[in-house]
C-alpha positions, 0 to 999 in steps of 0.5 A, spaced: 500 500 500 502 507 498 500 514 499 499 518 492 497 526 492 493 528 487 491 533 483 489 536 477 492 539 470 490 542 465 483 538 465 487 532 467 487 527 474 494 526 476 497 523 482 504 522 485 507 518 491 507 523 497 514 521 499 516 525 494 512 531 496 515 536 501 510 541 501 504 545 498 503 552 496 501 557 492 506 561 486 505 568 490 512 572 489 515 567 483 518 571 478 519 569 471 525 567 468 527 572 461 529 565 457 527 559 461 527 552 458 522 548 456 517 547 462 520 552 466 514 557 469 519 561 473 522 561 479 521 563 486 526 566 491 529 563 497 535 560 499 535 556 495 532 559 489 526 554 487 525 552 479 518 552 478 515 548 472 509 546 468 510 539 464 503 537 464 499 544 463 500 551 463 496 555 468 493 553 475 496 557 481 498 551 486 504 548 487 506 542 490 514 543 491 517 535 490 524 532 492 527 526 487 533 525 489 537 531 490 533 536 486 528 539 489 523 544 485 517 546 484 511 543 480 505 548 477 498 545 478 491 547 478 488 544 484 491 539 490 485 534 490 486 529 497 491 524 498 489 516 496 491 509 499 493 505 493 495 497 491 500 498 487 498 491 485 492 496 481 497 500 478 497 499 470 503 500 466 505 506 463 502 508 456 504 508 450 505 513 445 509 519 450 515 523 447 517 524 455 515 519 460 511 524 466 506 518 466 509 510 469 503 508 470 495 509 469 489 508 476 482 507 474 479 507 480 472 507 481 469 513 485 473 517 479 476 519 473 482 515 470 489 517 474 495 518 471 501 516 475 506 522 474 515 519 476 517 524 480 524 523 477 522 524 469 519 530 472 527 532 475 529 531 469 525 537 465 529 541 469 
């Protein structure tokens, strides 16, 4: 059994294991780079200063501030649903077709729309 956070992007269900989130919290204060990089939305100050980016979607106000590995940065999202106990036996394999692999698994839970599970350490890797 795992813990997933959900949350939603850009119309989509997402989820990510919660031992790979430090915190959630809002883009208040984030300043835009001049030439960021594919997927970067910005930054926001601090010591040290965090990465934001949006992989799954421009737009949403919410942030979820993710560790992998030794990175930590933050990941633009809509709307932080809840958190969700899951079997990992009930987690799908990754679908097919995507230039990047953000999403290594898929949940079709009953009470929901599909869930696209999201690899923390893909998502460090847009950085």
């Amino acid at each position: 059994m795992t813990t997933m956070v959900c949350f939603t992007a850009a119309g989509n269900a997402y989820c990510l294991p919660v031992a790979a989130v430090r915190s959630v919290g809002t883009t208040e204060g984030m300043v835009a780079l001049p030439d960021p990089a594919d997927d970067v939305t910005g930054i926001l100050p601090g010591d040290p200063t965090m990465t934001v980016i949006s992989p799954l979607g421009a737009g949403g106000s919410r942030l979820l501030v993710i560790e992998a590995g030794d990175t930590t940065f933050g990941l633009l999202v809509d709307e932080v649903t809840g958190l969700r106990r899951i079997q990992e036996a009930d987690i799908r394999s990754a679908p097919r077709g995507q230039d990047r692999s953000l999403v290594c698994g898929t949940l079709d839970p009953d009470d929901g729309p599909l869930l696209l599970v999201v690899d923390p350490v893909a998502l460090a890797g847009r950085l």
